[in-house]
N, C-alpha and C positions, 0 to 999 in steps of 0.2 A: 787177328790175321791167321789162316791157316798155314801151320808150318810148310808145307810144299811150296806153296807164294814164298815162302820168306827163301826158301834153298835155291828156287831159280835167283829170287833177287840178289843173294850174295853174290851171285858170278858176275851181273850186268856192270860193264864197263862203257857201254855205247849206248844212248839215248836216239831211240830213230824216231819220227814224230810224222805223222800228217797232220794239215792245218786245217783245211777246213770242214767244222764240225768236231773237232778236237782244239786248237789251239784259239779257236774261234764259236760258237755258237750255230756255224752253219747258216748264216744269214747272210746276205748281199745286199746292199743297199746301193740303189743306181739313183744318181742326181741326174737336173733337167742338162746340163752340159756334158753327160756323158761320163762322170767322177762315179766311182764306185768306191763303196765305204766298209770297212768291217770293223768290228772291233775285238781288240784282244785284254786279255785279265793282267792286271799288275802282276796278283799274285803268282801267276806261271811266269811272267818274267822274273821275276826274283825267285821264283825255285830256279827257273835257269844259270842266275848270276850263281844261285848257290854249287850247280851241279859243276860247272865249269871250277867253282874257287876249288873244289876236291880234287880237282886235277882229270875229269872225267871229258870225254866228246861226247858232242852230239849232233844230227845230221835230222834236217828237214827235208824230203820228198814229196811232192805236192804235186797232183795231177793238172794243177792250173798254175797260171803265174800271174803276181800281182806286182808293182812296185813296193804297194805296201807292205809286201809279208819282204822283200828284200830289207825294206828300211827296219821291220820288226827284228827281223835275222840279226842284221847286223846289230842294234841295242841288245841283242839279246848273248850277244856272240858265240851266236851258234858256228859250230865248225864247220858243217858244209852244208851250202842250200842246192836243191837240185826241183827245178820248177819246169810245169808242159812234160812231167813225166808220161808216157804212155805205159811204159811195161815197168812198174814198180820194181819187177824181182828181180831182173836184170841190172837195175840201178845199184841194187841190194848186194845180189853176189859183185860187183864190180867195188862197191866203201867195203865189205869185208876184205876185198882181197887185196885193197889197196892199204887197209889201214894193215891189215894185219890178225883180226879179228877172227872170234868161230862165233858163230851161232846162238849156244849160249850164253855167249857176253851181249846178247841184243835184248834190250828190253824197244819193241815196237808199240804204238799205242794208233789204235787207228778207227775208225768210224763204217767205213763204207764195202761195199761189195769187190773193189782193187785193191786191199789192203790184208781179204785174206790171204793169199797166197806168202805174206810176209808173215803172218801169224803161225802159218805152217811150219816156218823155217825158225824164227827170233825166239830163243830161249825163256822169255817172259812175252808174249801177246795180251795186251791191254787192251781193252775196249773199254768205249764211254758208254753210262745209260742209254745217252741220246743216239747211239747203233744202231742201223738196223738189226736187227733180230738173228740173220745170219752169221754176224759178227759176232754180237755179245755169246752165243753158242758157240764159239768158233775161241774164243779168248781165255786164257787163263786167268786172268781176272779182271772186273767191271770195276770202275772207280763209283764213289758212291757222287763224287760232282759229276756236273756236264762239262762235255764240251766246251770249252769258252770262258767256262766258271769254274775254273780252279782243280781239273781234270789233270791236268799235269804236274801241277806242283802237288798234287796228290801222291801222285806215282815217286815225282823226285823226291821228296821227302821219305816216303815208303823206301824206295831205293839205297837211299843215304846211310840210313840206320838201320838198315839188311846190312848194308857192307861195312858198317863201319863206320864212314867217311862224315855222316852228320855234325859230326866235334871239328872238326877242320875245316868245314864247306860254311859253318855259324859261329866258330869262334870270337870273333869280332864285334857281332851282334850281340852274341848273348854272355858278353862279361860279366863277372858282379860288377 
């Protein structure tokens, strides 16, 4: 890991995420009744369960809205879901100003062409491989999973043990 990665990660306190094609694979699946399907990775659920046990937030803004990704949110207990975003940054300076937050306490992880303008601002900007091209240039660093596959618990794990917090957020788990 190059030390610069590792100096913004010490500060990130706020996990901000997009979902699809980050928390997801970027695939939609529409049944004959009209059900629409995605799926998400165990494994970033449980980096999530880990990032929360550290005592850390984190906030979902998603340009679309699903029921799924609320029922996800919620098993995931994530701190704020914000879904049907149109102007991402807007959303952005409104949870820093509410939570309290600067800039580079954000670690943002994002996929698509809406997501730069948060990259601009979030003190650690992630992009997935599966980016487009503007993105992964645009990010301070590319996770080596995709999207969907373990892209996030990438980061939180990354995260953890930048700050610290990895002993506290796995203690439970990883007893003798």
């Amino acid at each position: 890991m190059k030390p610069e990665i590792l100096e913004f990660a010490r500060k990130i306190s706020i996990l901000m995420l997009d979902v699809d094609g980050v928390l997801t694979d970027g695939k939609i699946y529409y049944g004959n009744y009209g059900d629409e399907l995605q799926a998400f990775n165990v494994q970033d659920g449980m980096g999530m369960g880990l990032w929360h046990r550290a005592g850390l937030q984190s906030v979902i803004i998603s340009g679309r809205s699903t029921r799924m990704l609320k029922r996800r949110a919620k098993e995931m207990r994530v701190t704020k879901v914000f879904q049907s975003v149109g102007d991402k940054e807007k959303i952005y300076l409104e949870i820093l100003q509410n939570m309290g937050k600067s800039d580079e306490e954000v670690c943002f992880i994002g996929d698509d062409l809406n997501d730069i303008p948060l990259f601009r601002k979030a003190g650690l900007a992630v992009a997935v491989p599966n980016a487009v091209a503007e993105v992964r240039e645009s990010a301070r660093y590319v996770t080596q999973h995709a999207g969907g596959n373990g892209a996030v618990r990438e980061v939180i794990d990354l995260l953890l043990k930048a700050n610290g917090r990895w002993e506290k957020a796995t203690r439970d788990f990883l007893r003798s």
